[in-house]
Every structure is written in structure tokens, then in C-alpha cells.
mmCIF file as gemmi writes it, N, C-alpha and C atoms, coordinates in Angstrom:
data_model
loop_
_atom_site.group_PDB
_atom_site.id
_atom_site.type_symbol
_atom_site.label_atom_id
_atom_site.label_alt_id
_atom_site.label_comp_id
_atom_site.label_asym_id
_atom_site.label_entity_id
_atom_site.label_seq_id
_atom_site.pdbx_PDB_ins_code
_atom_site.Cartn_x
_atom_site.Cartn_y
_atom_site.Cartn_z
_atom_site.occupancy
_atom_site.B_iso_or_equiv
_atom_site.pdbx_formal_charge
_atom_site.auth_seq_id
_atom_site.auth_asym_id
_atom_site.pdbx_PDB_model_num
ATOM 1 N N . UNK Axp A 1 ? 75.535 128.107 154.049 1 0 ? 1 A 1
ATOM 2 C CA . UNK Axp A 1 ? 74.932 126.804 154.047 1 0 ? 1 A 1
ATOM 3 C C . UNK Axp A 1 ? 75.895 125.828 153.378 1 0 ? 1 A 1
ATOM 4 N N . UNK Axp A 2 ? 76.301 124.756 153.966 1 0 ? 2 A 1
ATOM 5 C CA . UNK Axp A 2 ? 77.362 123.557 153.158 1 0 ? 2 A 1
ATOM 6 C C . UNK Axp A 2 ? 75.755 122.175 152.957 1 0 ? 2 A 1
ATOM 7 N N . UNK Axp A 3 ? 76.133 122.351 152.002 1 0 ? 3 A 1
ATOM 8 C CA . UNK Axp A 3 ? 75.882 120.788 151.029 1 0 ? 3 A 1
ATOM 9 C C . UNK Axp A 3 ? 76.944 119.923 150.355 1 0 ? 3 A 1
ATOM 10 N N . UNK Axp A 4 ? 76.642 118.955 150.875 1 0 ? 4 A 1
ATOM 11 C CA . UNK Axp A 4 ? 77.375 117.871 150.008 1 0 ? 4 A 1
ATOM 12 C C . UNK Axp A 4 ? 76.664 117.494 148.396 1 0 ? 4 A 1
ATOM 13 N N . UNK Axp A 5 ? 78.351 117.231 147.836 1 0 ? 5 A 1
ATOM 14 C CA . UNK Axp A 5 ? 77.89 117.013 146.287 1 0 ? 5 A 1
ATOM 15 C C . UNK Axp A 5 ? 76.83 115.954 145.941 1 0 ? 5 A 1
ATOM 16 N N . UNK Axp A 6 ? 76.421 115.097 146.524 1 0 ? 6 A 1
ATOM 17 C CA . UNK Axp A 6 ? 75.33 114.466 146.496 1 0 ? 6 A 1
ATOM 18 C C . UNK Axp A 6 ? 73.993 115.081 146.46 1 0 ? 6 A 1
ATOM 19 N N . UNK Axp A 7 ? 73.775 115.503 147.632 1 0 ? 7 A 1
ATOM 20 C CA . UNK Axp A 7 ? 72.648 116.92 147.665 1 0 ? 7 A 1
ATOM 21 C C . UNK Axp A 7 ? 72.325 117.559 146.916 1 0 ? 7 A 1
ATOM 22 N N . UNK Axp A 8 ? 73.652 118.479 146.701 1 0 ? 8 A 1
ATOM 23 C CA . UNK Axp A 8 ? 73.258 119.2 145.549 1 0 ? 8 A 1
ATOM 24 C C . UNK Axp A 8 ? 72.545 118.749 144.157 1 0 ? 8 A 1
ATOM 25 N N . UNK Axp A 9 ? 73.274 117.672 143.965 1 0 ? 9 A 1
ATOM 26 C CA . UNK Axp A 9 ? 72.916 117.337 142.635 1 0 ? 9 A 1
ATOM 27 C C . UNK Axp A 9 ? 71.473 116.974 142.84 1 0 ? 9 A 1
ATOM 28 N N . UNK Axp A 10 ? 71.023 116.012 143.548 1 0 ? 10 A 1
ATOM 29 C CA . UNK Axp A 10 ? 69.505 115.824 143.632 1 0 ? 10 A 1
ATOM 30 C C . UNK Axp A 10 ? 68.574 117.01 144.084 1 0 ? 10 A 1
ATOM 31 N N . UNK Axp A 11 ? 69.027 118.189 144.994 1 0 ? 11 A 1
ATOM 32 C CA . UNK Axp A 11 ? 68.297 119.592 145.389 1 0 ? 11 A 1
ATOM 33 C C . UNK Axp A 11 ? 68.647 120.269 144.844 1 0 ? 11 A 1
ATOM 34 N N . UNK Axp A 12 ? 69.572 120.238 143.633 1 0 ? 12 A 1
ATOM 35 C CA . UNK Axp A 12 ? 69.741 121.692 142.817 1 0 ? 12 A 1
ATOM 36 C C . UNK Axp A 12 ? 68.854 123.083 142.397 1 0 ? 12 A 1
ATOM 37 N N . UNK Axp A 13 ? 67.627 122.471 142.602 1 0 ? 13 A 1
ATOM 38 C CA . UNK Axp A 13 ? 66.544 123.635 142.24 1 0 ? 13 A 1
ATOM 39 C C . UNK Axp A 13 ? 66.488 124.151 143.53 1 0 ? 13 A 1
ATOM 40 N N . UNK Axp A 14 ? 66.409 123.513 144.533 1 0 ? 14 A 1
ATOM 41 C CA . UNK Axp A 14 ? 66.711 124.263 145.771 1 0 ? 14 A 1
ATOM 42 C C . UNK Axp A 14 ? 67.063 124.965 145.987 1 0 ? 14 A 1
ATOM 43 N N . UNK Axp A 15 ? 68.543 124.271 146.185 1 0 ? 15 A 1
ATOM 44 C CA . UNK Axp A 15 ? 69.631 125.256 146.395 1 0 ? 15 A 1
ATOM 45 C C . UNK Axp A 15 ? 70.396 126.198 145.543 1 0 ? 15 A 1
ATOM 46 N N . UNK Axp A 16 ? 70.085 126.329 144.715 1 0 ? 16 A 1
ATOM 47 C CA . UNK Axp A 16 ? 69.541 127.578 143.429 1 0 ? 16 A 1
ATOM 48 C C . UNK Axp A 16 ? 68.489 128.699 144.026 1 0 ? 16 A 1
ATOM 49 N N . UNK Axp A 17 ? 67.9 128.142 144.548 1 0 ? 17 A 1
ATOM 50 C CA . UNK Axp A 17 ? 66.448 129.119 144.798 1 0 ? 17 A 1
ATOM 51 C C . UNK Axp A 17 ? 67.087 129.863 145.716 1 0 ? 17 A 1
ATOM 52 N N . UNK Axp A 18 ? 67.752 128.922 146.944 1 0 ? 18 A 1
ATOM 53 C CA . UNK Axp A 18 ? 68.739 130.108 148.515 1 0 ? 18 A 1
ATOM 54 C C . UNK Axp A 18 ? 69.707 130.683 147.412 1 0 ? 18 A 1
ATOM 55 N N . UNK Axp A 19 ? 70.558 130.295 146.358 1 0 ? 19 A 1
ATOM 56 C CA . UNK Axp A 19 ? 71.582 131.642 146.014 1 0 ? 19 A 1
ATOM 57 C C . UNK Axp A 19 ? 70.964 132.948 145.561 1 0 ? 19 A 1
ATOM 58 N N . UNK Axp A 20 ? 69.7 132.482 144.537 1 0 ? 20 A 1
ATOM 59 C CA . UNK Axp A 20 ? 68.767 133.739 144.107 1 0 ? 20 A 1
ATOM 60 C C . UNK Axp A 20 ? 68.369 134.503 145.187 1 0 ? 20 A 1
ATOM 61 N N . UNK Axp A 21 ? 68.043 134.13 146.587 1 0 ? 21 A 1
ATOM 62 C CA . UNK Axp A 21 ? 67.632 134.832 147.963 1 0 ? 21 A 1
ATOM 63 C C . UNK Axp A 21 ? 68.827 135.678 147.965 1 0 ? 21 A 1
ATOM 64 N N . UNK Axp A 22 ? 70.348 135.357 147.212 1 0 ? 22 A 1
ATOM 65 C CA . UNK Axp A 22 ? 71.166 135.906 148.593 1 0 ? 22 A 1
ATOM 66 C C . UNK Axp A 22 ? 72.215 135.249 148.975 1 0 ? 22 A 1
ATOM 67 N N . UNK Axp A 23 ? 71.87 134.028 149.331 1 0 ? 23 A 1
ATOM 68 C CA . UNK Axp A 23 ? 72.383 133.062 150.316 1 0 ? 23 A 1
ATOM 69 C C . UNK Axp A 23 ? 73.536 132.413 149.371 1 0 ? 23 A 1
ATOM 70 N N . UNK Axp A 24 ? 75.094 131.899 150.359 1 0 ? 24 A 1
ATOM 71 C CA . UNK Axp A 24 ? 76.358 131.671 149.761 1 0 ? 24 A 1
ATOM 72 C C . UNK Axp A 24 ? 76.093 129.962 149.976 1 0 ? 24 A 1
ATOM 73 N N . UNK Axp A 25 ? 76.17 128.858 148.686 1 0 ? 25 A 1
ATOM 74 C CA . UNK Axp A 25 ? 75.856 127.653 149.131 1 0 ? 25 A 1
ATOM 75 C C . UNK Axp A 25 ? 77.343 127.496 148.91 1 0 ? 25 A 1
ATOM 76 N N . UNK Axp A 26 ? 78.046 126.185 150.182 1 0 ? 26 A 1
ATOM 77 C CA . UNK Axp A 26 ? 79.399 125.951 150.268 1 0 ? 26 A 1
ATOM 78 C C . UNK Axp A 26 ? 79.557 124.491 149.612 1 0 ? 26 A 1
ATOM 79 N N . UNK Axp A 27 ? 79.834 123.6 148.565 1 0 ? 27 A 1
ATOM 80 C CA . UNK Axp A 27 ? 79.65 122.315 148.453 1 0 ? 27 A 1
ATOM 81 C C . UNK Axp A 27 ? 80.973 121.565 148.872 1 0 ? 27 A 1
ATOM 82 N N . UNK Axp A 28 ? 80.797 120.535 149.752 1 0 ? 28 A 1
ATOM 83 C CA . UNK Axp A 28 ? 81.539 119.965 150.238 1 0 ? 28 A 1
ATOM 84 C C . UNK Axp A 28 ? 82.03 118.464 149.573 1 0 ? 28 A 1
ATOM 85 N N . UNK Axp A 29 ? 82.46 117.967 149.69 1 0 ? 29 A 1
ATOM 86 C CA . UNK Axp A 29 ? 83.077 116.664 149.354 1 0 ? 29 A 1
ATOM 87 C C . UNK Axp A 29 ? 83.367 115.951 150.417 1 0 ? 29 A 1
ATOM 88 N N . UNK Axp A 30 ? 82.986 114.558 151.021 1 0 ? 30 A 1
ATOM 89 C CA . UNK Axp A 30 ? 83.157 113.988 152.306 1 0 ? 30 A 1
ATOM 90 C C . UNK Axp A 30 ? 83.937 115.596 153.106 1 0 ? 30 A 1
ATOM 91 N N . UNK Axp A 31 ? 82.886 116.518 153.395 1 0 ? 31 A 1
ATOM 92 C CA . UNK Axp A 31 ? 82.913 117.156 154.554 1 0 ? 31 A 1
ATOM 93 C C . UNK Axp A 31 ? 84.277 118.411 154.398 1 0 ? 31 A 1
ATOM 94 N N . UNK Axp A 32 ? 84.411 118.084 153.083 1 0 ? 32 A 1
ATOM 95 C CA . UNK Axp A 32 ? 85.711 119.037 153.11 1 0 ? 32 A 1
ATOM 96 C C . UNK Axp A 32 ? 84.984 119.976 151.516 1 0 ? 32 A 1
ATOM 97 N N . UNK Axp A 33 ? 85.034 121.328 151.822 1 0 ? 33 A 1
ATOM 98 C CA . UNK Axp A 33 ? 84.949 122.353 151.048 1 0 ? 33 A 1
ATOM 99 C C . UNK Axp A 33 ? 85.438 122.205 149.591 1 0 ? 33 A 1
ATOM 100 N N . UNK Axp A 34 ? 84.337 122.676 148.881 1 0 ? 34 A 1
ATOM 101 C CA . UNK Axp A 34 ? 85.343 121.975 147.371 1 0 ? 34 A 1
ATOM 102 C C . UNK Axp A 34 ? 85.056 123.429 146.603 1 0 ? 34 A 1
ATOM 103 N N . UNK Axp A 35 ? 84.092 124.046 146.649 1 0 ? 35 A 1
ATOM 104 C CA . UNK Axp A 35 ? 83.36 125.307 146.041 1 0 ? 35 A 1
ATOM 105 C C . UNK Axp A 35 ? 82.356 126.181 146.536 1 0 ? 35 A 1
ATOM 106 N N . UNK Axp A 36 ? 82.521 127.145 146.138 1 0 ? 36 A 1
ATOM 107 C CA . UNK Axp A 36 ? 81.348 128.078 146.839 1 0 ? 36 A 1
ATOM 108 C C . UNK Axp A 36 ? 80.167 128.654 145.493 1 0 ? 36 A 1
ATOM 109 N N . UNK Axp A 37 ? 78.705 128.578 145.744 1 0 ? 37 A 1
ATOM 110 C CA . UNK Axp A 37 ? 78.044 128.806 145.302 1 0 ? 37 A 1
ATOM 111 C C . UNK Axp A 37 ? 77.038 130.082 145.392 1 0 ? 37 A 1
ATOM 112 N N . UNK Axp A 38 ? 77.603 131.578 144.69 1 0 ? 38 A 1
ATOM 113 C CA . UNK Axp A 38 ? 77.226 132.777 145.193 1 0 ? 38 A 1
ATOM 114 C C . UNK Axp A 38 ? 76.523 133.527 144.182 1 0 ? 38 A 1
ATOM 115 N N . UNK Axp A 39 ? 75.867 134.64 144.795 1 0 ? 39 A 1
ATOM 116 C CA . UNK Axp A 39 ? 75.4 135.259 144.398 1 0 ? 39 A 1
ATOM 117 C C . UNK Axp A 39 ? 75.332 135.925 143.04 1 0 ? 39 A 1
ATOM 118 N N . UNK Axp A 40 ? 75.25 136.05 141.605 1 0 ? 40 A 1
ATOM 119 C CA . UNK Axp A 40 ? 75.815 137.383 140.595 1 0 ? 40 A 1
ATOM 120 C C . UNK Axp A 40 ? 75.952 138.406 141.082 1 0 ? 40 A 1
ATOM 121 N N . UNK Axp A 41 ? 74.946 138.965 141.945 1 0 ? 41 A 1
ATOM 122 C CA . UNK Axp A 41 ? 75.154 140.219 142.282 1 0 ? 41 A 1
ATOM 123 C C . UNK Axp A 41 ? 76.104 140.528 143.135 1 0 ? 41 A 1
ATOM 124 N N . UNK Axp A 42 ? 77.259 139.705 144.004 1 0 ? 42 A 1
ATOM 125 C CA . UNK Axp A 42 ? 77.527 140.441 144.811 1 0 ? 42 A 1
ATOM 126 C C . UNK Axp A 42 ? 79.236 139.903 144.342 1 0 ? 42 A 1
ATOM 127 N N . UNK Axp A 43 ? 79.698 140.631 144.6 1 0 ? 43 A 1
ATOM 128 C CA . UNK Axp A 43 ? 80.902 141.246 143.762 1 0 ? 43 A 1
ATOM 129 C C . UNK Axp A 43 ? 81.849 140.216 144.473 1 0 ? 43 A 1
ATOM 130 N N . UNK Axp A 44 ? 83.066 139.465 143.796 1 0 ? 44 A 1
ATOM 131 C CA . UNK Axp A 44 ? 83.949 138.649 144.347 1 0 ? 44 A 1
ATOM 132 C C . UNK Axp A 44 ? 84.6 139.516 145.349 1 0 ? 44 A 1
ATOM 133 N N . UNK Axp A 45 ? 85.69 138.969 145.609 1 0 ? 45 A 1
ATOM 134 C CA . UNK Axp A 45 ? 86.778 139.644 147.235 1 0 ? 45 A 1
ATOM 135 C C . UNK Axp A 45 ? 87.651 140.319 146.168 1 0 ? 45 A 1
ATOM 136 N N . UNK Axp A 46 ? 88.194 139.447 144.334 1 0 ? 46 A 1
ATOM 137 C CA . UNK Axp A 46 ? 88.91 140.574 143.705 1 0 ? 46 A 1
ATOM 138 C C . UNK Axp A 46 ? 88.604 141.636 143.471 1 0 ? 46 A 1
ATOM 139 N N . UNK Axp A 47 ? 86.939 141.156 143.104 1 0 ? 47 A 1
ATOM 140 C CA . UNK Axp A 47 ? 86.008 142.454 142.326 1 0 ? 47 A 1
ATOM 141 C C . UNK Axp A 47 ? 85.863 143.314 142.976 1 0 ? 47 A 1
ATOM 142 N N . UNK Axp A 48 ? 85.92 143.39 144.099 1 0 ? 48 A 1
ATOM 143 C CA . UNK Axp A 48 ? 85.714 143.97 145.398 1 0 ? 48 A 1
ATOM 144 C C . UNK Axp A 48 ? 86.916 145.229 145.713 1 0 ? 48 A 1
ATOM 145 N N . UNK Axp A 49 ? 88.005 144.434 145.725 1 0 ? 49 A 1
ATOM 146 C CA . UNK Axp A 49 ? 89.561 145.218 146.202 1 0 ? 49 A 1
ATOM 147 C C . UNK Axp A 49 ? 90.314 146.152 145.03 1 0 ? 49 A 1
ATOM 148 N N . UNK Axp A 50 ? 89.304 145.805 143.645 1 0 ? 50 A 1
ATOM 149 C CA . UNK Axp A 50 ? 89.741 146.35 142.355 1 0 ? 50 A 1
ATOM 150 C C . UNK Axp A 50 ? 88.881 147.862 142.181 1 0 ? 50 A 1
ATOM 151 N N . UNK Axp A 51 ? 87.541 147.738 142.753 1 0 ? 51 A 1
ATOM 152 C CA . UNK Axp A 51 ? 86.671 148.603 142.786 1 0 ? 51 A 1
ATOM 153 C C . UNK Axp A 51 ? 87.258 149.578 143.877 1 0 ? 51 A 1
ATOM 154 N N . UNK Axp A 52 ? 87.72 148.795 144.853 1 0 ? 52 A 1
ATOM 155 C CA . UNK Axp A 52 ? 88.252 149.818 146.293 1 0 ? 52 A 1
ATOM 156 C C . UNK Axp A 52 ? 89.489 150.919 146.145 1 0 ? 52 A 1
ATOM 157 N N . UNK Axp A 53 ? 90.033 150.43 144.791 1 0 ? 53 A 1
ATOM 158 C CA . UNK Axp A 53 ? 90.95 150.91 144.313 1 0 ? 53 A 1
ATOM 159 C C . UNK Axp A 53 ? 92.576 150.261 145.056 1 0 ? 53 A 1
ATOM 160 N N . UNK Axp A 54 ? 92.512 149.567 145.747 1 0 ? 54 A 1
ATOM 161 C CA . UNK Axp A 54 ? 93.266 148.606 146.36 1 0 ? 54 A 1
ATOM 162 C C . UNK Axp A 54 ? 94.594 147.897 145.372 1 0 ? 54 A 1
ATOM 163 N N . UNK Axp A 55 ? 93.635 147.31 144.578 1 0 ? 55 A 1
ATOM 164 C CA . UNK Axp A 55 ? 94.756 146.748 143.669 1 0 ? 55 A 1
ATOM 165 C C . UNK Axp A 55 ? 94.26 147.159 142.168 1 0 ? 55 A 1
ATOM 166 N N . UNK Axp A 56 ? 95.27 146.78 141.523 1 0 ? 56 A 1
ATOM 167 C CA . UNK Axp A 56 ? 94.844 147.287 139.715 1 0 ? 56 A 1
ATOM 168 C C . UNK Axp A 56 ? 95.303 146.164 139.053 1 0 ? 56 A 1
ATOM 169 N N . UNK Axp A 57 ? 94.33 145.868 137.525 1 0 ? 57 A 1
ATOM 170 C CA . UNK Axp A 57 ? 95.083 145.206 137.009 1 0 ? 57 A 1
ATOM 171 C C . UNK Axp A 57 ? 96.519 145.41 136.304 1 0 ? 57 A 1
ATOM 172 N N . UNK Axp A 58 ? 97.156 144.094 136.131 1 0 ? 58 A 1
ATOM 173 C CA . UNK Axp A 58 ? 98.52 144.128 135.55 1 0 ? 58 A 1
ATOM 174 C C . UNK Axp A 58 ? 98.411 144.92 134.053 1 0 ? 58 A 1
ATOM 175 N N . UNK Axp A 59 ? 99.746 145.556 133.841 1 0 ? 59 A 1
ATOM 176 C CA . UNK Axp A 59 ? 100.036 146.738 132.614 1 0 ? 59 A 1
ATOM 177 C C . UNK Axp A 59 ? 99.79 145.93 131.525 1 0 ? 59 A 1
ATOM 178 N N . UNK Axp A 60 ? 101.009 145.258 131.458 1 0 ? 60 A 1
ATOM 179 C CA . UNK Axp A 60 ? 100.95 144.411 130.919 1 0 ? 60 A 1
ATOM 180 C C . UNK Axp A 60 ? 100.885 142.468 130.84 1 0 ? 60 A 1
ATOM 181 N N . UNK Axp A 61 ? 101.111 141.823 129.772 1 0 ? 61 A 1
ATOM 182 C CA . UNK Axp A 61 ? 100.158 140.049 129.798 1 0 ? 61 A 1
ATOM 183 C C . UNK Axp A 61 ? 101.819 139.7 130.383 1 0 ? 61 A 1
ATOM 184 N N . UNK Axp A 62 ? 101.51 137.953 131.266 1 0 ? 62 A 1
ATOM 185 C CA . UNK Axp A 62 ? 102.384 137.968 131.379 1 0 ? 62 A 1
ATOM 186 C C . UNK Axp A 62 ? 103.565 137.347 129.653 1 0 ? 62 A 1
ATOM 187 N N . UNK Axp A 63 ? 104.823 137.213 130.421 1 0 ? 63 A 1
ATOM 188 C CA . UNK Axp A 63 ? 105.455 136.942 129.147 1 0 ? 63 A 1
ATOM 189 C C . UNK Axp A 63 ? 105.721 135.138 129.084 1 0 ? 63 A 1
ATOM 190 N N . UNK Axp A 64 ? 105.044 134.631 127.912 1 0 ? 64 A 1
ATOM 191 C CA . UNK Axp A 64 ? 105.584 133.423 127.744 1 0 ? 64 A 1
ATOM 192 C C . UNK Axp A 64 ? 106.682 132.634 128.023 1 0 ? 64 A 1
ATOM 193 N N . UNK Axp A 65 ? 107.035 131.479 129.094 1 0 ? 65 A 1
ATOM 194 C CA . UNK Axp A 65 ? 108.397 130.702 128.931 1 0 ? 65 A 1
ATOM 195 C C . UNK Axp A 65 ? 109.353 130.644 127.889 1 0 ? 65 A 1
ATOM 196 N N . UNK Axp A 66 ? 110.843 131.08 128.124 1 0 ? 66 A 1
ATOM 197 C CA . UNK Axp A 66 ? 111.693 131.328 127.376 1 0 ? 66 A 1
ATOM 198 C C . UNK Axp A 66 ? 111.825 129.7 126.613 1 0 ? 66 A 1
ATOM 199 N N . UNK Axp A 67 ? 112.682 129.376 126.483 1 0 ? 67 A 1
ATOM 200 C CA . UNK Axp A 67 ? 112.563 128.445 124.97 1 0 ? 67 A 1
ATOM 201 C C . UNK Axp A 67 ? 113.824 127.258 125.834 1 0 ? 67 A 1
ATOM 202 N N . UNK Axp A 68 ? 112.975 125.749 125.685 1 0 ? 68 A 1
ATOM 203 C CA . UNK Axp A 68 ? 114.336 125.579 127.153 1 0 ? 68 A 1
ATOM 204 C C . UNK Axp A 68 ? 116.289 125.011 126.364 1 0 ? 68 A 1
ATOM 205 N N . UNK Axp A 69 ? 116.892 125.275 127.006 1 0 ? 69 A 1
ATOM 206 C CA . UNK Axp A 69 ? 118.328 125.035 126.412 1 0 ? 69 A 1
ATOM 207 C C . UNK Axp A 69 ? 118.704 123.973 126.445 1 0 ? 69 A 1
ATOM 208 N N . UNK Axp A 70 ? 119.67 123.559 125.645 1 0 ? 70 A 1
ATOM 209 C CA . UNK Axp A 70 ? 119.962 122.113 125.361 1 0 ? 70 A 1
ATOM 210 C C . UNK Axp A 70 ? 121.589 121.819 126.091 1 0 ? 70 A 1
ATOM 211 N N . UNK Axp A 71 ? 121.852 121.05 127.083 1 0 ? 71 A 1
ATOM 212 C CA . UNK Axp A 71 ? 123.144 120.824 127.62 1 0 ? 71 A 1
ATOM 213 C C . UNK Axp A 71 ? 122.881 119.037 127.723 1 0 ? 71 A 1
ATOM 214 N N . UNK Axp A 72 ? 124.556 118.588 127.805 1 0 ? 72 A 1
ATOM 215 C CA . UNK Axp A 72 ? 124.872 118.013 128.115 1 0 ? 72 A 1
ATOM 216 C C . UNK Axp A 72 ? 124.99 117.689 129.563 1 0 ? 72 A 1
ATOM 217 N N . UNK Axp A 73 ? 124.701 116.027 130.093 1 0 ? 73 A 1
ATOM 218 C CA . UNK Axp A 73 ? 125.23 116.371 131.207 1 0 ? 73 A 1
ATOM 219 C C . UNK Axp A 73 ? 124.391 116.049 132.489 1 0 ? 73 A 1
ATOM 220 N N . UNK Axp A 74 ? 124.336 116.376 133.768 1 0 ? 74 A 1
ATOM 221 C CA . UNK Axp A 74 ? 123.258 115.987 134.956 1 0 ? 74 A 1
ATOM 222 C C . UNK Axp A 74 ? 123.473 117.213 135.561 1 0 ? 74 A 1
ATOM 223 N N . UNK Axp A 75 ? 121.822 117.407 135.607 1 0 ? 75 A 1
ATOM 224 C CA . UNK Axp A 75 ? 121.398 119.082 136.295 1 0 ? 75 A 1
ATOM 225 C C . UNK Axp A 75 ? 122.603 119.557 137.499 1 0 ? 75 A 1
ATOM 226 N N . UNK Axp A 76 ? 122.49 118.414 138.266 1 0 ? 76 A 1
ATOM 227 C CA . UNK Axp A 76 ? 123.596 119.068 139.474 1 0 ? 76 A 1
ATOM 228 C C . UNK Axp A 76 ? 124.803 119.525 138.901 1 0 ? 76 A 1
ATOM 229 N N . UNK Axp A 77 ? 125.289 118.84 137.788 1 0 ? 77 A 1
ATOM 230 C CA . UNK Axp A 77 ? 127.009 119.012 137.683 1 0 ? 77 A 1
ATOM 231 C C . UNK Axp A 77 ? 126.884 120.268 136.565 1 0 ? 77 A 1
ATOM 232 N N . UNK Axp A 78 ? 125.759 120.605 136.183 1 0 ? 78 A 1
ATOM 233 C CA . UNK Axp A 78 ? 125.89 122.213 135.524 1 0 ? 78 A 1
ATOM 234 C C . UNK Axp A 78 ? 124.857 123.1 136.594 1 0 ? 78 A 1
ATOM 235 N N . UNK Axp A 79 ? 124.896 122.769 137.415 1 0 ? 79 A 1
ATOM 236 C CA . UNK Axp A 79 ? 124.861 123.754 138.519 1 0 ? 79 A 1
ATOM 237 C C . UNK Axp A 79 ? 126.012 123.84 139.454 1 0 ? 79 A 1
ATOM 238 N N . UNK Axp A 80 ? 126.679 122.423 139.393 1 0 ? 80 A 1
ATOM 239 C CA . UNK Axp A 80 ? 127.851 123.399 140.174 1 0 ? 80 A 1
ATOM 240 C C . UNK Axp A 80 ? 128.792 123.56 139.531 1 0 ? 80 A 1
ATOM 241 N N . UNK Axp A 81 ? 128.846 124.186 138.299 1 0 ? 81 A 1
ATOM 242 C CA . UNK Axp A 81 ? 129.669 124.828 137.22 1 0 ? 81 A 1
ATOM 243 C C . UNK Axp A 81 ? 129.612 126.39 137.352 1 0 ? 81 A 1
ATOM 244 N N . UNK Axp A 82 ? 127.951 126.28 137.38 1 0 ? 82 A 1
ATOM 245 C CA . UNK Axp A 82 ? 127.516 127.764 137.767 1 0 ? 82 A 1
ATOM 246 C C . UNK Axp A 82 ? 127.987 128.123 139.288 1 0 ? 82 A 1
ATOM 247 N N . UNK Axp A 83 ? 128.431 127.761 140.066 1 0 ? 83 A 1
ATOM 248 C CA . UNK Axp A 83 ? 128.537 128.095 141.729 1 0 ? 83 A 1
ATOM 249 C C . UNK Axp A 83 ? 130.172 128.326 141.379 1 0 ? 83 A 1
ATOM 250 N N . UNK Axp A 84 ? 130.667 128.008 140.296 1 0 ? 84 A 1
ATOM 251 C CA . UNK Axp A 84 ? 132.148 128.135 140.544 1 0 ? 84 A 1
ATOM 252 C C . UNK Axp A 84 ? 132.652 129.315 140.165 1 0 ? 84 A 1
């Protein structure tokens, strides 16, 4: 079912009541998809492919941006320092 954000906001008990049924509400924005409004019970597409054994989470977090360096100079002309 697509509703626009207008809708929703004034039928929210509504359209609350179809997700409790079950039902996936799509909210749109002048006609274009902005969010989907689903179920608790029913498991995302990750939750889904993680359970399937499909994918796993990562070992480890990722690692923070290195620390940035200080040059002299215009990006191109210490890049083509590096090409030489």
C-alpha cells in the first residue's frame, strides 16, 4: 500500500492498524518512495540472508580514518610527483 506523507500523518492510526495486520505501508513524497513501513515480525532482507547463513557479520569494527597529511602545494602537482 503507498501513502503519501500527508496521509499518513493525518491516518496514522490507520495505517498502523494495516502494518499490525501484516501489511507493508510504502510512504511516498510527491509520488516518489521515501520509506517503507513494516511489520516487527517479519525479518528485514539482512535479517533474513544472515539467518540463511548467506552472509555473516564483519570480524572485526571498521578502522577509523588515518590522520590527514600536511603538504605543500596543489593536489594535482603532488599527484603527478607520485606518477613519476
Amino acid at each position: 500500500m503507498d501513502v503519501g506523507v500527508r496521509e499518513l500523518r493525518d491516518k496514522l492510526s490507520r495505517h498502523l492498524a494495516e502494518v499490525r495486520a501484516g501489511h507493508t505501508v510504502t510512504v511516498t513524497d510527491h509520488g516518489e518512495p521515501i520509506a517503507r513501513i513494516v511489520p516487527v515480525q517479519r525479518p528485514t532482507k539482512l535479517e533474513q540472508l544472515r539467518k540463511e547463513g548467506r552472509i555473516r557479520p564483519a570480524r572485526k569494527r571498521k578502522q577509523s580514518a588515518p590522520e590527514p597529511v600536511s603538504a605543500d602545494g596543489r593536489v594535482s602537482d603532488l599527484v603527478g610527483e607520485q606518477r613519476r
